[in-house]
N, C-alpha and C positions, 0 to 999 in steps of 0.2 A: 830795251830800245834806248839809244841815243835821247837826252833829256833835250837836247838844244833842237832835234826834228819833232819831238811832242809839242814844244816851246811855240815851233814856228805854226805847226797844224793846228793849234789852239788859237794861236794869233789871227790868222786866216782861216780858218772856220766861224769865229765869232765874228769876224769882222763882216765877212760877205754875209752871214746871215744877217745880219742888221741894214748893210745895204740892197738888202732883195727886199724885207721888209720897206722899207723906202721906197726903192722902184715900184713896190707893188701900190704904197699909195699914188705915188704918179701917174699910174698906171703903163709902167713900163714891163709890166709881164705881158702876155698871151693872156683874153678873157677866160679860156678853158683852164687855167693855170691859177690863175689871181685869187687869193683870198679878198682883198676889199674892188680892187679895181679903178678906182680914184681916190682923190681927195674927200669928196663929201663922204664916201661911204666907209673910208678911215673913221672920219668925225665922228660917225653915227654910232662906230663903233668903240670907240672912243669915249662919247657919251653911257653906253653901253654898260662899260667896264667901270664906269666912275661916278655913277649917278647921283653919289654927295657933291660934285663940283657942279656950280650954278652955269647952264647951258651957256651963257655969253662967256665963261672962261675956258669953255670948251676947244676955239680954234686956237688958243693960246697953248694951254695943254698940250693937243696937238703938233705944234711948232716948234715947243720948248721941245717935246719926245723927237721927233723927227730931227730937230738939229743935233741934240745929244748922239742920234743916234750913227748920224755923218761923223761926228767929231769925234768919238769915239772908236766908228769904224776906220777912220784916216791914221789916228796915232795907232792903233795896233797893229795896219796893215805897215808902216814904214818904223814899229818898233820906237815909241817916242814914249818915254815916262810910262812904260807898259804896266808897272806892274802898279801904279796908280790907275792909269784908266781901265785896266782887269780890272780893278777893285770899283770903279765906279760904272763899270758893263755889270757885271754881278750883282751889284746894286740894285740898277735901272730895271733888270731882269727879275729878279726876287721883288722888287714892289709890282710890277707888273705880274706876276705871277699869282701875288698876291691880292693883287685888284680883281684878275679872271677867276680868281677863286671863292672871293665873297661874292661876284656880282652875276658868275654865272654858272656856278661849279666848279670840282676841282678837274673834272675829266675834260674840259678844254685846255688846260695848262699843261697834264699828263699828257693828252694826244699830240699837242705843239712842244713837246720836253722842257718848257720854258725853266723847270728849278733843274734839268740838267743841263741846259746853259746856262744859267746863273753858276751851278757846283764848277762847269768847267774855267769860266771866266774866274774866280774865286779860286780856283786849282792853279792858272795860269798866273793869280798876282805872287805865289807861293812859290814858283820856279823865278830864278836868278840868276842862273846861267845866261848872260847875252848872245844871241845868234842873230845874225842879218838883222840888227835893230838901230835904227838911229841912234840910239843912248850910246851906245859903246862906241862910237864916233864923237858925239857933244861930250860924256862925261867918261872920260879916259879914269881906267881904273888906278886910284892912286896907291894900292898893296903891292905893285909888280914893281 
C-alpha cells in the first residue's frame, strides 16, 4: 500500500479520535453513545485516572488534556510539523495509557486500544513522506 495514503489515514484517524474525545466531554455525542457525557463527569473521571494530583488541580488537568488535545487534532488534520505533533499525540497517549493502567487496570486501556494509538501516532512521526500536509507548502523541500 501507498505510504503517503497510510500517512493521511493515520493522520485522520488520530486526529478525530481526539476530537470525539472532546465532543464527548462537551457533551456533543448522543447520551446512548457518550462515555463521559459532560464536563463534570470528564473531571471525575479525570480525578479518577490521577488520584496523586490534588483535586483543586484537577480542572486544570483537565483543560491543559483537552486543549492539547484540539491542538493536536488541528496540526495533524491540516498536516502542520506532523511528525513533531505524532510524536507528542503518542506521548499524550502513552501517559494516558499509562495513568488508566496504574489507576484502574490495564483492561480499560486494552478495551479503548489507547497504546495502539499511541504505537500508531509514534508510527505516524516515523513516515516522512509529505502528502496533503501543510508542511510541504511552508517548508519546501530544499534536496530537489
Amino acid at each position: 500500500m501507498n505510504t503517503k495514503f497510510v500517512k493521511l489515514f493515520l493522520r485522520l484517524s488520530i486526529a478525530t479520535a481526539f476530537l470525539s474525545a472532546v465532543a464527548d466531554r462537551f457533551g456533543l455525542w448522543p447520551e446512548n453513545i457518550s462515555v463521559w457525557g459532560n464536563w463534570s463527569n470528564f473531571l471525575d473521571y479525570t480525578q479518577a485516572i490521577n488520584p496523586w494530583l490534588p483535586k483543586g488541580t484537577i480542572s486544570i488537568a483537565g483543560i491543559i488534556a483537552t486543549v492539547l488535545e484540539i491542538l493536536f487534532a488541528l496540526c495533524l488534520i491540516i498536516g502542520f510539523k506532523t511528525e513533531l505533533f505524532a510524536k507528542l499525540s503518542g506521548l499524550l497517549l502513552l501517559l494516558f495509557g499509562i495513568a488508566m493502567t496504574f489507576s484502574t487496570g490495564i483492561k480499560g486501556a486494552f478495551d479503548y486500544s489507547i497504546f495502539t494509538a499511541a504505537a500508531a501516532a509514534f508510527a505516524l512521526s516515523a513516515l516522512q513522506e509529505k502528502y496533503w500536509e501543510l508542511d510541504s507548502l511552508i517548508f519546501k523541500d530544499t534536496k530537489k
